[in-house]
N, C-alpha and C positions, 0 to 999 in steps of 0.2 A: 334661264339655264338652271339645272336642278345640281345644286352643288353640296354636299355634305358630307360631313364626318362622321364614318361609322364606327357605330358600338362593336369591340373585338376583343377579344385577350390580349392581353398586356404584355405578349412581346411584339405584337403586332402594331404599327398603326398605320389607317385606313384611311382612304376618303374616293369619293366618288362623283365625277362632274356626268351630268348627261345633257343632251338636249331631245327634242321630240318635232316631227317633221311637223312645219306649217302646216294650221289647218287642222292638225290630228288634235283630238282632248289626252291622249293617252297614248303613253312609250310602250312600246315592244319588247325593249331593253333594261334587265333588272339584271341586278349584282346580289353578291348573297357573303356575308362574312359569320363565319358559324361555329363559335367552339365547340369543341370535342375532345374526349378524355384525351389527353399528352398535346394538344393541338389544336389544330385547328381547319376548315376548310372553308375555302373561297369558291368564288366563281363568279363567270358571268354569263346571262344568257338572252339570246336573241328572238324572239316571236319572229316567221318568219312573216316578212309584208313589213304594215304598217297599221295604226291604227285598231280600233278595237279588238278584233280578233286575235291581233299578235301580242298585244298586250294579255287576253286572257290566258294565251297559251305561256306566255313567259310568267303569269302570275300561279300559274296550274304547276309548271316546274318549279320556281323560286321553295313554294312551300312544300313540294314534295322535298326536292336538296337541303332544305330545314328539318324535316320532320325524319330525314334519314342519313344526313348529314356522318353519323359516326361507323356507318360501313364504306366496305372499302367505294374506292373509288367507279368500278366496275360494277358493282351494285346499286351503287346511285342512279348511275344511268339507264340500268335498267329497269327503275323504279318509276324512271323519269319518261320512260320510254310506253311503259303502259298506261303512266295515268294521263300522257297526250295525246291517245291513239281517240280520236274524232276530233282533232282539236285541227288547227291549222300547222301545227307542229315549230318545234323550234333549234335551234341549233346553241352550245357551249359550250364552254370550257371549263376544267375542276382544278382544281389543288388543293390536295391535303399537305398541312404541312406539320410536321414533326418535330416539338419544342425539342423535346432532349436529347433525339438521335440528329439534330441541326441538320435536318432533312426535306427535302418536298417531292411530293409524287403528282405530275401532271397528266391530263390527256383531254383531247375535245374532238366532238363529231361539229362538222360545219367549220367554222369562217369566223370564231371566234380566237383574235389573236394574241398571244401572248409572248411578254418575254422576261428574262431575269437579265438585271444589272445590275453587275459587283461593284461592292463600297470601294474596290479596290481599283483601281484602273489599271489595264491590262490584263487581269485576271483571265484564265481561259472560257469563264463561261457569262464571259460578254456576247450580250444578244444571242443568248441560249432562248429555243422554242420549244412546247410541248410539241409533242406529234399529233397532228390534226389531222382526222378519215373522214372522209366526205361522205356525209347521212345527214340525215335528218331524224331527230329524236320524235317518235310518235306514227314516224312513217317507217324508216329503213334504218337499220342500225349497221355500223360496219364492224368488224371482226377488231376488239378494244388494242390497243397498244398504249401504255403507260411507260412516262422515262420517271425514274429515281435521279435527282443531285442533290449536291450539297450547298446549304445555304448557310450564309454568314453573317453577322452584326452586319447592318447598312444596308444590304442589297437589299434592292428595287424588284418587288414585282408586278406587271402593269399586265391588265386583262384588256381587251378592246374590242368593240363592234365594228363592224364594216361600214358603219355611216364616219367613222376616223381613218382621214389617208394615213396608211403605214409611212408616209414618209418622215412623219412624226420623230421616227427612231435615228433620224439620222441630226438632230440640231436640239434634241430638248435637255433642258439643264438638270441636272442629277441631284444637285443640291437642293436645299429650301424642304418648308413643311410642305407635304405631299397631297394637303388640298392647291396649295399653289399650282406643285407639279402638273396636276388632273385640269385646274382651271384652264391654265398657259395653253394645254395641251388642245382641249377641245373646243378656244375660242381658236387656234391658229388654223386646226385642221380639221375641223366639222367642215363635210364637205355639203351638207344644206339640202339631200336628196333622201333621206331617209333617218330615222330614229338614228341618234346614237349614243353610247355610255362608253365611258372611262374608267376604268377601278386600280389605283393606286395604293400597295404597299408596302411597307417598308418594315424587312424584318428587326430587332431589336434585341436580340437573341436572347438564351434562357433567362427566365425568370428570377 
């Protein structure tokens, strides 16, 4: 299992569990934590398949979303979108998030899932999702929609591939350091038929 702590800005912290299908040398599945001026921006992304090709194309996106990380969100994507076009293409999800306006802006093309949980329980934007459009980066892009919320000291935000059953979201513990959280997560619910990544984190609020 590929388990680790990632390097992020300091009101962030990070970590990310994955696994990779038997058999395969190489995940399809990379995560990306990227500061940028007032911020910061996440993600995760999916190669579609398995195995080397999807790995390449997830590694052809990871370092575009680095290397372009501090435009908006809808720009990324479309960075992301031409420099996969002969690739096998791939699907994911963004969030920028906004130290000082205590803000995040989501959106993903594909099957890439996401949700925020508040430090607060009962909060209204328990198991709030980005708006996810069915494309593929490199092949078809669908017409962008982005949500704006607000985010606060403690809230959870967890990205997912589709090698993790969503039912994840209905039993996992909210507490604990957030490599736990990632561990727990995707020894319980890796479903064992395809690459899969976890990205767990946990805002911290300003600096």
């Amino acid at each position: 299992m590929d388990a680790r702590a990632l390097t992020g800005p300091a009101f962030l912290n990070c970590a990310v569990a994955g696994r990779t299908l038997p058999g395969e040398r190489e995940s399809g599945d990379l995560s990306v934590v990227e500061p940028v001026h007032g911020g910061a921006l996440i993600a995760v992304i999916d190669g579609l398949g398995h195995g080397v090709e999807a790995a390449r194309a997830a590694s052809i996106a990871r370092g575009t979303v680095v290397k372009c990380a501090g435009e908006p969100i809808e720009i990324v994507l479309e960075h992301c979108h031409r420099a996969l076009r002969g690739t096998r293409g791939a699907v994911m999800t963004l969030v920028h998030i906004n130290e000082h306006q205590e803000k995040l802006t989501w959106m993903g093309v594909g099957n890439v899932e996401g949700r925020i949980w508040p430090a607060v329980a009962g909060h209204t934007l328990v198991r709030q999702a980005p708006p996810l459009r069915g494309g593929v980066v490199g092949y078809a892009l669908p017409k962008f929609r982005s949500t704006t919320l607000p985010v606060t000291r403690g809230d959870l935000i967890i990205l997912s591939t589709d090698g993790i059953s969503c039912s994840f979201h209905d039993e996992f513990m909210l507490s604990g350091p957030v490599q736990q959280i990632a561990d727990n997560i995707i020894e319980k619910h890796w479903m064992g038929r395809d690459d899969a990544l976890i990205l767990v984190a946990r805002y911290l609020g300003r600096s």
